[in-house]
C-alpha positions as CSV (number, residue, x, y, z in Angstrom):
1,X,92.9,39.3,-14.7
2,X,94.3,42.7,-14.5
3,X,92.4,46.2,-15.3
4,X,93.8,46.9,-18.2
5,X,93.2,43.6,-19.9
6,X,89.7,43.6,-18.7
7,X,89.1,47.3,-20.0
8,X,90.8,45.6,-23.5
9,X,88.9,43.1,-23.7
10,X,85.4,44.8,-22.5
11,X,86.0,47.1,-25.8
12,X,87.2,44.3,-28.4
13,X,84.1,42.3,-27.6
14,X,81.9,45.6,-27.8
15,X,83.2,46.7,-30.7
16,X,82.7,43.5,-32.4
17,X,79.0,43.4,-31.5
18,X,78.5,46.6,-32.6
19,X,80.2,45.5,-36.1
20,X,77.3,42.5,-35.5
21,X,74.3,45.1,-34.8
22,X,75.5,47.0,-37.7
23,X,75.9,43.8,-39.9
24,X,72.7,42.4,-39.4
25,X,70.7,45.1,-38.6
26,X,69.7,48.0,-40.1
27,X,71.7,51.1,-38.2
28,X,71.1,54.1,-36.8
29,X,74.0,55.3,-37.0
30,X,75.0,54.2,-33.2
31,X,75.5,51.1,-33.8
32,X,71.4,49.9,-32.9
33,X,68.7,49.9,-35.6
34,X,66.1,52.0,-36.1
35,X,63.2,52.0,-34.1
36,X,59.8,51.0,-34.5
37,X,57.5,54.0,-35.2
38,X,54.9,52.9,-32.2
39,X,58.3,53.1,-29.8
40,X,59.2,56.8,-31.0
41,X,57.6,58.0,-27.4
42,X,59.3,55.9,-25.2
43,X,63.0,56.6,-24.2
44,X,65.6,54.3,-23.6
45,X,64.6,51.1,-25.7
46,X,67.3,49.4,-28.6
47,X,66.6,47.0,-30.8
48,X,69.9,45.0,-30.9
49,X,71.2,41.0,-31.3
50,X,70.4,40.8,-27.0
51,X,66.3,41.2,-28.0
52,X,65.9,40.3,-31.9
53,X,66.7,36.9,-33.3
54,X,65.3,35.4,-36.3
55,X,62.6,32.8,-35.0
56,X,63.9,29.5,-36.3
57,X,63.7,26.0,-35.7
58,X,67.3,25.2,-35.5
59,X,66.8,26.8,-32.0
60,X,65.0,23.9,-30.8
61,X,68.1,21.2,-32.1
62,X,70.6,23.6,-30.8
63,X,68.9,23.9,-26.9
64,X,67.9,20.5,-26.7
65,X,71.1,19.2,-26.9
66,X,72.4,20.8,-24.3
67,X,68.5,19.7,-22.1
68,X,68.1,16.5,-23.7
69,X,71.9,15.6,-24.7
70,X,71.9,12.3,-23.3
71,X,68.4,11.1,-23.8
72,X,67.1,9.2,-27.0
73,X,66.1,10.9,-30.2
74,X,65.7,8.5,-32.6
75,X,65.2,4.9,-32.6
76,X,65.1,2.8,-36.2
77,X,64.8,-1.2,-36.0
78,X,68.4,-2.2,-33.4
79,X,69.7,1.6,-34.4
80,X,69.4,4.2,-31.9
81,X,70.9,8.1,-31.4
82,X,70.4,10.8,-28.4
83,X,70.4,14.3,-29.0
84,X,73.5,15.0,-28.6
85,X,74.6,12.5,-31.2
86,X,71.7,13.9,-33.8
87,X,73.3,18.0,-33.3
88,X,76.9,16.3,-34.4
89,X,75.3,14.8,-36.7
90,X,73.4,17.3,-38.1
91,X,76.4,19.4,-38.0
92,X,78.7,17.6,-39.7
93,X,76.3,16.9,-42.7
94,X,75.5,20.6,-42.9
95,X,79.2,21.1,-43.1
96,X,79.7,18.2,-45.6
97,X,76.8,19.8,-48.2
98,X,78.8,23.0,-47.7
99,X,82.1,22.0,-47.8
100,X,81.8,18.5,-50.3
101,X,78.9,19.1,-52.6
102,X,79.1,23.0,-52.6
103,X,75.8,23.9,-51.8
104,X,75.8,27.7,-50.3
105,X,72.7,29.9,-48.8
106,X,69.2,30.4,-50.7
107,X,69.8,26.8,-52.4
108,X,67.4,24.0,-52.7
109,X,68.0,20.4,-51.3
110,X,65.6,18.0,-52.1
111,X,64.8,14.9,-50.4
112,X,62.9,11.3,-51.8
113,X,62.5,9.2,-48.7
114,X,60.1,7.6,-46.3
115,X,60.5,8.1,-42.5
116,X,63.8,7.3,-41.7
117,X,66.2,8.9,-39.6
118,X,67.7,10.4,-42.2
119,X,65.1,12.1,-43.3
120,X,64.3,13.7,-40.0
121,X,68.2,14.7,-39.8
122,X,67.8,16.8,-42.6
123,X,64.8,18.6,-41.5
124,X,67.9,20.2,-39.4
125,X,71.0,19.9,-41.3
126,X,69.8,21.7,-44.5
127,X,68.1,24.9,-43.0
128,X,71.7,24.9,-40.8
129,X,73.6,25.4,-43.8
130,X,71.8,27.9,-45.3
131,X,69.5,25.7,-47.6
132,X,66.0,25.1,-48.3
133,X,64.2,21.7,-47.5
134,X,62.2,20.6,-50.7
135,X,60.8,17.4,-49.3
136,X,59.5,15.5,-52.2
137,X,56.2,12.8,-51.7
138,X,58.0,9.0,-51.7
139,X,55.4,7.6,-54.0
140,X,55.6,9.8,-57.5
141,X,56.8,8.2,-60.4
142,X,60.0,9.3,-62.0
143,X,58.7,11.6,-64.1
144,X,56.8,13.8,-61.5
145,X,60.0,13.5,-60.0
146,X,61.9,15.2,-62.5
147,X,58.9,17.6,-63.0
148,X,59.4,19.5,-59.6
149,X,63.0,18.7,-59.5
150,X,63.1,20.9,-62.5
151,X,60.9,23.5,-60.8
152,X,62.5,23.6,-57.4
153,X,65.8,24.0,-59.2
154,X,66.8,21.7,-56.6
155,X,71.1,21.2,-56.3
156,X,71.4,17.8,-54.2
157,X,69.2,15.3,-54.0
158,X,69.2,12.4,-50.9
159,X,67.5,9.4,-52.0
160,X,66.4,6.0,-50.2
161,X,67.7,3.0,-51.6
162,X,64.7,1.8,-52.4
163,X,63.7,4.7,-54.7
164,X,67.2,5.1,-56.0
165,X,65.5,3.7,-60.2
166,X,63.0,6.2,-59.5
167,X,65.4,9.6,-58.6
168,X,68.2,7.7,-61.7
169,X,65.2,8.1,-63.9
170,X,64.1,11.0,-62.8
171,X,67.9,12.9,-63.4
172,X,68.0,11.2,-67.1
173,X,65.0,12.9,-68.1
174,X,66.3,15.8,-66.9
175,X,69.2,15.2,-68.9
176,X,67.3,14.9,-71.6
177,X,65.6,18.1,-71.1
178,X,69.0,19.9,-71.0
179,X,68.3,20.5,-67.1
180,X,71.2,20.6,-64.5
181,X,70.6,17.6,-62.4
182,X,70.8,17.9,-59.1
183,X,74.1,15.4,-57.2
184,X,72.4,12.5,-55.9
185,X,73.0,11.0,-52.1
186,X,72.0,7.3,-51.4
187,X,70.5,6.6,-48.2
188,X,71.3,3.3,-47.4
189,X,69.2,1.1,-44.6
190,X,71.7,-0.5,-42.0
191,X,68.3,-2.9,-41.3
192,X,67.6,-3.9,-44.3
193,X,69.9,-3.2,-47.1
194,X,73.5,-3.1,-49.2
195,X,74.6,-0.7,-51.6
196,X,73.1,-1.0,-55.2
197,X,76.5,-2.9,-57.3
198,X,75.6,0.0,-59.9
199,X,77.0,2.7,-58.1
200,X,78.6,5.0,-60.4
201,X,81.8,7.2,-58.8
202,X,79.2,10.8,-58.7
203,X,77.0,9.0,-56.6
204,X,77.8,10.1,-52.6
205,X,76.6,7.9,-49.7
206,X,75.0,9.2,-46.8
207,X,77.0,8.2,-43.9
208,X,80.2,9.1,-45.8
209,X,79.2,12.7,-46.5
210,X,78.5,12.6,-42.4
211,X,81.5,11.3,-41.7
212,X,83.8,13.6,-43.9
213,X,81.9,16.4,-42.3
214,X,83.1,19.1,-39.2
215,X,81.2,19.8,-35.8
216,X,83.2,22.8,-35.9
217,X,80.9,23.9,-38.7
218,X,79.2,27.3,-38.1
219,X,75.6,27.2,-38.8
220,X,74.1,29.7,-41.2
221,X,71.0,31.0,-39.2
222,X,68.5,32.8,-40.8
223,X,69.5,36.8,-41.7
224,X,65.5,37.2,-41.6
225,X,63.3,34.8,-40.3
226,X,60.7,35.6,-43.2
227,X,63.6,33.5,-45.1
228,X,62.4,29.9,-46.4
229,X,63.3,27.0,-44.8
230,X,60.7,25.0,-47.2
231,X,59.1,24.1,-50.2
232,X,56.1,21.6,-49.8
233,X,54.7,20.6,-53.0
234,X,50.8,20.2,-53.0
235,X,49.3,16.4,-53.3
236,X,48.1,17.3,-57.0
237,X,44.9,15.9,-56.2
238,X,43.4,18.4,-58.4
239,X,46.1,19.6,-61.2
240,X,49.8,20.0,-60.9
241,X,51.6,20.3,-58.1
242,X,52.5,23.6,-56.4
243,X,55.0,24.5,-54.1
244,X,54.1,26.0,-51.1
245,X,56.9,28.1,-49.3
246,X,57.4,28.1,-45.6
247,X,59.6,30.6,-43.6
248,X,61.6,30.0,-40.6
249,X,58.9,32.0,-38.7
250,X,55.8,30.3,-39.5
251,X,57.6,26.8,-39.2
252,X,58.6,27.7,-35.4
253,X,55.4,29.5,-34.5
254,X,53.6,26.1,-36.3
255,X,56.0,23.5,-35.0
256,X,55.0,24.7,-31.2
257,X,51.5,25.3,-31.5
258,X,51.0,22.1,-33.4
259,X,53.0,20.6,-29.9
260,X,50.4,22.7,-28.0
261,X,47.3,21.3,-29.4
262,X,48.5,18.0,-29.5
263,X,49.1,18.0,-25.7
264,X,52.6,16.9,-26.1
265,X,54.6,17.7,-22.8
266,X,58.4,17.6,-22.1
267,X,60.0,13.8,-23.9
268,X,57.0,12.4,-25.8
269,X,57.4,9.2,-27.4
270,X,56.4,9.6,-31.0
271,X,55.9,7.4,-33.5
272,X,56.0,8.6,-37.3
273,X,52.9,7.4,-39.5
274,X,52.3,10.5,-40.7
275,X,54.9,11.5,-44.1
276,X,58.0,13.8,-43.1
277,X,57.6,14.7,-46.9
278,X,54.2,15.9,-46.0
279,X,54.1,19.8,-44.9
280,X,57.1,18.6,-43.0
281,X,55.3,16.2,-41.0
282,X,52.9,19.1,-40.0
283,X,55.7,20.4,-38.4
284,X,56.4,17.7,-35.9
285,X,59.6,17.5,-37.4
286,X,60.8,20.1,-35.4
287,X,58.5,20.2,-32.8
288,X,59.1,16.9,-31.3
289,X,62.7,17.9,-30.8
290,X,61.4,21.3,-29.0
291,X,60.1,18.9,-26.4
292,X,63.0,16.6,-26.1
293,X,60.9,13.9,-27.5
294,X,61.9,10.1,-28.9
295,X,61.4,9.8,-32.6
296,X,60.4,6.5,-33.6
297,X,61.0,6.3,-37.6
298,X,58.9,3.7,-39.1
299,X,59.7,3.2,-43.0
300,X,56.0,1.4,-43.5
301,X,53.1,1.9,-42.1
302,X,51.3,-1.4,-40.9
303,X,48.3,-2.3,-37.9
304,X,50.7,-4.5,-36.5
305,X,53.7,-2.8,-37.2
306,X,52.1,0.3,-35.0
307,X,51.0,-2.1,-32.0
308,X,54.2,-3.6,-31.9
309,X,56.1,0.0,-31.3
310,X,53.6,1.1,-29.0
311,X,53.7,-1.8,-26.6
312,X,57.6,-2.1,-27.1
313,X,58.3,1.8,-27.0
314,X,55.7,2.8,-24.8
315,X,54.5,5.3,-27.6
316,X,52.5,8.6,-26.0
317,X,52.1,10.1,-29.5
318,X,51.3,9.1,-33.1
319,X,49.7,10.8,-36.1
320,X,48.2,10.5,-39.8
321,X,45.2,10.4,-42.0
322,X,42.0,9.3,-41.3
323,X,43.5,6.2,-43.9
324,X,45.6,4.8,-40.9
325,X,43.1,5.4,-38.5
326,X,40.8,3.0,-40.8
327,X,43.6,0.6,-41.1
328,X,44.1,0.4,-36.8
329,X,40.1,-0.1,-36.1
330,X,39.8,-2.6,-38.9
331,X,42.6,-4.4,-38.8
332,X,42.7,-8.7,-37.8
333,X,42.6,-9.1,-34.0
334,X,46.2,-11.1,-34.6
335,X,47.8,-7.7,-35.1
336,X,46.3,-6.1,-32.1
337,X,48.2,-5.7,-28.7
338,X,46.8,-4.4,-25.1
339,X,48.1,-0.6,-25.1
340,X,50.1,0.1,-22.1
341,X,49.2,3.4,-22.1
342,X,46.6,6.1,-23.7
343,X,48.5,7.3,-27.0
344,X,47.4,10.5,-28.5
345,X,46.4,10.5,-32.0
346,X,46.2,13.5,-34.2
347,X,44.3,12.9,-37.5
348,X,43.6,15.3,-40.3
349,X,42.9,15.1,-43.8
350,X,39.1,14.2,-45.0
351,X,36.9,14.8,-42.1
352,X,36.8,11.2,-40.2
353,X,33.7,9.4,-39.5
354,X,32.4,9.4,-36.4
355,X,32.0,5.7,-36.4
356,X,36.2,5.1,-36.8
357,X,36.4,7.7,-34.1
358,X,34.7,5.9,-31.7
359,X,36.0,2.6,-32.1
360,X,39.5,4.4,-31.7
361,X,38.8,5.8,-28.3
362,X,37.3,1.8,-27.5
363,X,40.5,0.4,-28.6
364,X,42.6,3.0,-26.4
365,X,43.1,5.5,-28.4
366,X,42.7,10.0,-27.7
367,X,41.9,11.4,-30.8
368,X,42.5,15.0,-31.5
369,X,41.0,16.1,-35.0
370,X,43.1,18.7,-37.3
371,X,42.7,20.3,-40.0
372,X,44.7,22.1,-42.6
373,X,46.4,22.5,-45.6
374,X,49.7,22.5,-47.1
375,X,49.1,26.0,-47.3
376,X,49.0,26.3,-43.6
377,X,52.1,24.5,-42.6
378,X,49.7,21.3,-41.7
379,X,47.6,21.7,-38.7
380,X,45.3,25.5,-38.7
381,X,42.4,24.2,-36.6
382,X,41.5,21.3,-34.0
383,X,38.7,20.5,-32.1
384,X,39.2,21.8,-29.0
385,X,37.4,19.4,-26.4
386,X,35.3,20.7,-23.6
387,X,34.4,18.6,-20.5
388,X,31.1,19.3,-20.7
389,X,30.7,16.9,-23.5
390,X,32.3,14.4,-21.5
391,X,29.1,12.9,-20.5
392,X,27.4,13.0,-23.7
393,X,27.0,9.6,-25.3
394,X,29.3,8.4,-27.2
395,X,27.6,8.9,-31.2
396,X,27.1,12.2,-30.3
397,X,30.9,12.7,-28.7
398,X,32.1,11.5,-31.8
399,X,30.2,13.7,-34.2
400,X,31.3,16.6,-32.4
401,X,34.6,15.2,-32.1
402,X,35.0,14.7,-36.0
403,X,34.6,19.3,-36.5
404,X,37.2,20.4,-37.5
405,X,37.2,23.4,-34.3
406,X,38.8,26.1,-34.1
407,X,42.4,27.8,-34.9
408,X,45.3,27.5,-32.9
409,X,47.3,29.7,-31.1
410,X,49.6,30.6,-34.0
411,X,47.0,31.5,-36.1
412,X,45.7,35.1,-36.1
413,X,41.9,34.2,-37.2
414,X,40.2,31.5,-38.9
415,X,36.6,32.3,-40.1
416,X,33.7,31.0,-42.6
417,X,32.9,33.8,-45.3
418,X,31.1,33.9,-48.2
419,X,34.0,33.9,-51.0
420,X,31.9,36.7,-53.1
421,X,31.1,39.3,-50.9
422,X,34.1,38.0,-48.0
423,X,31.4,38.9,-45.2
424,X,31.3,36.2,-42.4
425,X,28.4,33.6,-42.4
426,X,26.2,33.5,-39.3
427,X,27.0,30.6,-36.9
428,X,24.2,28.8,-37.2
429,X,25.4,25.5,-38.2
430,X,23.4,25.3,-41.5
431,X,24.7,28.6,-43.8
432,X,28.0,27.0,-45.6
433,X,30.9,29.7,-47.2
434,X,34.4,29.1,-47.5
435,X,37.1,28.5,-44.8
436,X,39.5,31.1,-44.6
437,X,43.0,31.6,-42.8
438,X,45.0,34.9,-41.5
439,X,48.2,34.5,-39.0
440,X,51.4,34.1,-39.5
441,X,51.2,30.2,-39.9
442,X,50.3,30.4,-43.9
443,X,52.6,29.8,-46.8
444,X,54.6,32.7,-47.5
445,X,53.2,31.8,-51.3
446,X,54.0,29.5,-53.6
447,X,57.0,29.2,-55.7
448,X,57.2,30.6,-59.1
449,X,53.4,31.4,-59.2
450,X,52.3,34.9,-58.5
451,X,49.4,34.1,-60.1
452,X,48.1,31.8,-57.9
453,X,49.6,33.3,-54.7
454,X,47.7,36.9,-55.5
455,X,44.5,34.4,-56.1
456,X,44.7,32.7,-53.2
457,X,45.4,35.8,-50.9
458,X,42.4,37.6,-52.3
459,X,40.8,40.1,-50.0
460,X,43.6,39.8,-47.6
461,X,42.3,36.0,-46.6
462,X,43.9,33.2,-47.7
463,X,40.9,30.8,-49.5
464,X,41.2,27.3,-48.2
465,X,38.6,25.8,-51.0
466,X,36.9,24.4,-48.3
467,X,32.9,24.7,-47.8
468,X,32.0,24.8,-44.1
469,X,29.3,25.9,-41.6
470,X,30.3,27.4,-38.3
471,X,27.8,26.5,-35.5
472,X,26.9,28.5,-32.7
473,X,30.2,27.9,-30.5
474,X,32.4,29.2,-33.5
475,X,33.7,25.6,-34.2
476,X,33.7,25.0,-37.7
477,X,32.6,21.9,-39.7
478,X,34.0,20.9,-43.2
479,X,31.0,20.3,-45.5
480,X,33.0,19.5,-48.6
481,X,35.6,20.9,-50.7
482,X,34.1,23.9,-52.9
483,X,34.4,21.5,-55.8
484,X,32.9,18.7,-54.8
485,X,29.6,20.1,-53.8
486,X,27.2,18.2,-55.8
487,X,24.3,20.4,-57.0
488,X,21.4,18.4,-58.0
489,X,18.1,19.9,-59.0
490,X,19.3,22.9,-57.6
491,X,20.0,21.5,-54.0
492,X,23.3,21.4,-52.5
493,X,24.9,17.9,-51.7
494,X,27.7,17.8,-49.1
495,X,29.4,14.7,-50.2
496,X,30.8,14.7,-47.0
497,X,27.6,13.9,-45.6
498,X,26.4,11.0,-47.3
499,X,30.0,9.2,-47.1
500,X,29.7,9.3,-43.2
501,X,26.4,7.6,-44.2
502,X,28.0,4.8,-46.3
503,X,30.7,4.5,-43.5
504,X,28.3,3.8,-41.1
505,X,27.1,0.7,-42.8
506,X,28.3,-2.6,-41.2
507,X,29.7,-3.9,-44.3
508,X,31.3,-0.8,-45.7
509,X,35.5,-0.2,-45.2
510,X,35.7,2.8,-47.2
511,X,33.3,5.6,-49.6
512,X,33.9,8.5,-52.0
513,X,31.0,10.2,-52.9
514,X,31.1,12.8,-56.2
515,X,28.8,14.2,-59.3
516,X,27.9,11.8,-62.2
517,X,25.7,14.2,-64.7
518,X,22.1,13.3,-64.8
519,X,20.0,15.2,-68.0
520,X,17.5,15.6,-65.8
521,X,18.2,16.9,-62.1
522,X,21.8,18.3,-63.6
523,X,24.0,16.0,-61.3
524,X,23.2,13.4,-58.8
525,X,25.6,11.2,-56.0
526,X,27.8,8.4,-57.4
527,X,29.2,6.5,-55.0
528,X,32.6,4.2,-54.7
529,X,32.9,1.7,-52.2
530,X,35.5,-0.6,-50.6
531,X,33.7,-3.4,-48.8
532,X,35.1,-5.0,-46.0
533,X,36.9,-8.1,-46.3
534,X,34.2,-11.0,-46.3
535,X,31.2,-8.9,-46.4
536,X,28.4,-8.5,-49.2
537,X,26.1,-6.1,-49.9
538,X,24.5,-4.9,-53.1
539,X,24.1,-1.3,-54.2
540,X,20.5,-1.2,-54.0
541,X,20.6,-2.1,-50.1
542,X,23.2,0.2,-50.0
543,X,21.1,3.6,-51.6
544,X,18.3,2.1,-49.4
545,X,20.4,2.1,-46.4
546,X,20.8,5.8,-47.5
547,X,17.5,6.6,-48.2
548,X,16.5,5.6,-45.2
549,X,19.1,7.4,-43.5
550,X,19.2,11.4,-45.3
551,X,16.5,13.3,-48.0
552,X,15.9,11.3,-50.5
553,X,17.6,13.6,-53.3
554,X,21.1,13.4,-51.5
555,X,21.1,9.2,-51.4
556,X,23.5,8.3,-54.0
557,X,21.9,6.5,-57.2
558,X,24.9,4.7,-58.8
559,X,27.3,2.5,-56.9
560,X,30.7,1.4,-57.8
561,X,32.6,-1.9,-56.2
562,X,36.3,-0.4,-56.8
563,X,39.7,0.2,-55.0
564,X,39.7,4.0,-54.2
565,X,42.8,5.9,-55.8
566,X,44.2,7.9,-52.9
567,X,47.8,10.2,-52.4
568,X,50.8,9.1,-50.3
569,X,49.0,10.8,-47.4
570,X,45.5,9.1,-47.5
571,X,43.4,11.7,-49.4
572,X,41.0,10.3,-52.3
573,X,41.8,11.8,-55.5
574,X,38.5,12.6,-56.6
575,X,39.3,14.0,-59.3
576,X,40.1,10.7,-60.7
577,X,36.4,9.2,-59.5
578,X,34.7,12.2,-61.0
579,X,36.7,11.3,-64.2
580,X,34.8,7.8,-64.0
581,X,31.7,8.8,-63.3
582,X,31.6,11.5,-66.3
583,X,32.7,9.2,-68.5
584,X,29.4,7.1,-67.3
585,X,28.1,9.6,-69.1
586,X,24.1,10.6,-68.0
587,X,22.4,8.5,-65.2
588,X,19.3,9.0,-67.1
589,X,20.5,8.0,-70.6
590,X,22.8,4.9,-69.9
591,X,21.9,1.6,-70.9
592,X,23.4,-0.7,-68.1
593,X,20.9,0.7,-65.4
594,X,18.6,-1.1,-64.1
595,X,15.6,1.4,-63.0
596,X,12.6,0.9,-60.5
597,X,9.6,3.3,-59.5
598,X,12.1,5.6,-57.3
599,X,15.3,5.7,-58.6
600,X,18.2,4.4,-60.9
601,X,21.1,2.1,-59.8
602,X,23.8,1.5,-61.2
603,X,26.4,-1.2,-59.5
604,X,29.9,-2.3,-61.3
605,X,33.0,-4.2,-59.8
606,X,36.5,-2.6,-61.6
607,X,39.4,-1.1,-61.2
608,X,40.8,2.2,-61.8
């Protein structure tokens, strides 16, 4: 190459990036941006493209198929992809929603789908052309469908064939409603199905749209990385749904600190039993493909069919509610296999009692314990284990086990405070306030709610709802949600407490404690209870068992025999029980209880 052209070419490429700085930057004026105010004393420093890039997590796709190219990244029944495959992939279905069903930057794309590899391909291929992710829970009813379809103002829609009635229903009623309904995309299940015969000719199909996409396609990154890359809609265990916005910053920042915590190393094996459609799959969405990692996309979650990928995939990592954790050390000893290695198990949700935790770590299992909210992009705080509990025994592992910790490393600060006065509560293990969040891991606020998002932010804190105590090592411990404190005769109740009670009985599968009102002590403990299969017990030898077990005033006084109403992801929806038990009406007053010296019982077998 001659001088000349080199010279040439040395300016055409420097006077493009300088037309790139000054695009994308804001310019001084010389072609870099202004400077921050703390760099004003220092000479010789640029902000420019070669040291600011939006964080995003379409960097981790984009390097780990060069790293990773030929390794596997997702494995579904006989069907199997590397990494390489899954960026084409990716690419050409971000060119397809572009290019074939129009969607452009700032858009939503909504998704109705269990884990299957389509679901995990457009945790990618959306935010890469220019979209947000709206991942919507696989087990609403049509009409909550169209509700937060409405609200998302979502454009495309990809639905699994098995919940195609559900999203058709869902688009009538918006129909109805004179809404624009978003186009719909059928996923269709190589394993285990055909295309519905109904089909109509504005329906599109996903490997089609794939296929009549480019991997010449250029991604749209991020101009900011404070730009969303999704909304999460709350579980509504409470009230409606909200939707909780996430930005390309605080799901890369969450995505590796949730690997961190989680001790996942380079090429994990991980198996999905927790929801993609849940806060993203805490994140693991994008962080397993950080790491280079296998996905292993299960579209139900079973006991057996979670032994069976494990011994046949080698599995290092899994993760889910306390729910599936229940289901593993419960389930029939047909199901079980020998692990062939230790998997690690992250569980959040309800705290989980210490009794499943221990029979996990006997069965082979390394439990770390999360917690979080939607709010938080999943995982805030784990318990962060110490060796010098290693030789504890093992009750007393597991109750420490089952805090809920401290924050991660993407987190700024987590803290107990009193929700009044916002001072911090001492760490004494006894004083409970509210948990509270700051870092750049929480929601950037939720969508079409300012309301709520200035509530929630209040004092410069975001409010979790949670009541906790923070013991004398700073690790916290969920008491109860604010709401389901149970104040009885003007003591506080942690409901928490007394269901790790009722789980500790021999015969007892699963509890829900919450208020019934009582004319006299104001409100007292009304428990539900699932019993194990082939087990009896009544409720008085349960509220004995109790008794015998915490003060008397926090032993639960009515117990109900009944299926507990949960969420897609596990959690109780006790709003629903407290429902029941107010309708009860007052301990004290009703006629079906049957009443000794100490105490009343109540004890019914239904159904929600």
């Amino acid at each position: 190459m001659n001088r000349f052209f080199q010279s040439h070419l040395f300016r055409s490429v420097l006077s493009f990036n300088r037309a790139l700085w000054t695009w994308n930057f804001p310019s001084n004026g010389r072609g870099f941006c202004d400077l921050p105010e703390s760099w004003k004393s220092m000479t010789g420093l640029v902000r420019c493209p070669a040291n600011d890039v939006p964080l995003s997590p379409i960097s981790f796709l984009e390097r780990t198929a060069k790293v990773y190219r030929d390794t596997t990244s997702i494995v579904y029944g006989s069907m199997s992809f590397t990494w390489e495959e899954t960026y084409n992939r990716c690419l050409k279905l971000a060119s397809a929603m572009t290019t074939q069903l129009g969607i452009s930057s700032g858009q939503v794309v909504a998704t109705l789908a269990p884990n299957v590899p389509a679901m995990y391909e457009l945790h990618f291929a959306v935010p890469m052309a220019g979209a947000i992710l709206c991942t919507l829970n696989a087990r609403h009813d049509s009409s909550m469908v169209s509700v937060l379809l409405r609200h998302s103002e979502a454009k495309i829609i990809f639905v699994d064939y098995q919940l195609f009635e559900v999203a058709c229903e869902a688009i009538q009623l918006l129909e109805q409603g004179d809404s624009e309904p978003p186009k719909l995309v059928l996923i269709l299940d190589s394993e285990h199905a055909s295309s519905p015969a109904s089909l109509s000719s504005n329906v599109y199909e996903y490997e089609n749209l794939i296929a009549s996409g480019s991997c010449e396609f250029e991604i749209q990154k991020p101009k900011s990385e404070w730009d969303p890359i999704s909304i999460n809609y709350t579980s509504g265990t409470t009230s409606m749904p909200k939707g909780v916005v996430y930005s390309h910053r605080g799901a890369y920042l969450n995505s590796l600190a949730t690997v961190l915590l989680g001790g996942m190393g380079s090429m994990p094996v991980y198996l999905w039993t927790c929801p993609m459609f849940h806060c993203n799959g805490w994140c693991l969405t994008w962080g397993v493909a950080a790491q280079g990692g296998t996905n292993l996309c299960l579209r139900k979650v079973s006991p057996k069919a979670i032994f069976e990928k494990i011994a046949l995939h080698n599995v290092t990592h899994m993760a889910g509610a306390p729910t599936v954790l229940n289901m593993i050390v419960n389930s029939p000893v047909s199901d079980r296999r020998l692990l062939p290695n230790k998997v690690n198990v992250l569980t959040g949700g309800a705290p989980p009692p210490p009794q499943v935790l221990a029979k996990m770590e006997e069965m082979g299992f390394q439990i770390c314990h999360l917690y979080g909210l939607t709010e938080t992009y999943g995982p805030g705080t784990y318990c962060t284990w110490k060796p010098m509990w290693d030789g504890l025994p093992s009750d007393e592992r597991s109750r420490i086990q089952a805090r809920q910790g401290v924050h991660h490393v993407g987190l700024q600060e987590v803290d107990v405070r009193d929700p009044m006065t916002m001072a911090s509560v001492p760490a004494d293990g006894k004083t409970m306030g509210e948990i509270m969040f700051r870092g750049n891991t929480v929601m950037s606020g939720y969508f079409k709610n300012q309301k709520a998002t200035e509530e929630a932010f209040r004092g410069g804190w975001f409010h979790s709802g949670d009541a906790a105590v923070k013991h004398l090592d700073h690790y916290i411990e969920v008491k109860d949600r604010l709401k389901d404190i149970i104040i009885s005769g003007g003591e506080n109740i942690s409901t928490v407490e007394v269901e790790t009670v009722l789980f500790s009985h021999p015969a007892v599968l699963e509890a829900a404690v919450v208020a019934r009102p009582d004319d006299h002590w104001g409100e007292t403990p009304c428990a539900f209870v699932v019993l194990k299969d082939g087990c009896t017990v009544t409720a008085q030898q349960l509220i004995d068992y109790c008794r015998d077990r915490l003060p008397h005033y926090m032993a639960p006084r009515s117990i109900i025999f009944q299926d507990l109403p949960k969420t897609s992801t596990g959690k109780v929806q006790k709003f629903i029980l407290r429902e029941r038990a107010k309708a009860m009406g007052s301990l004290s007053g009703t006629s079906l209880e049957k009443r000794d010296s100490k105490l009343s019982v109540v004890q019914y077998k239904t159904n929600l």
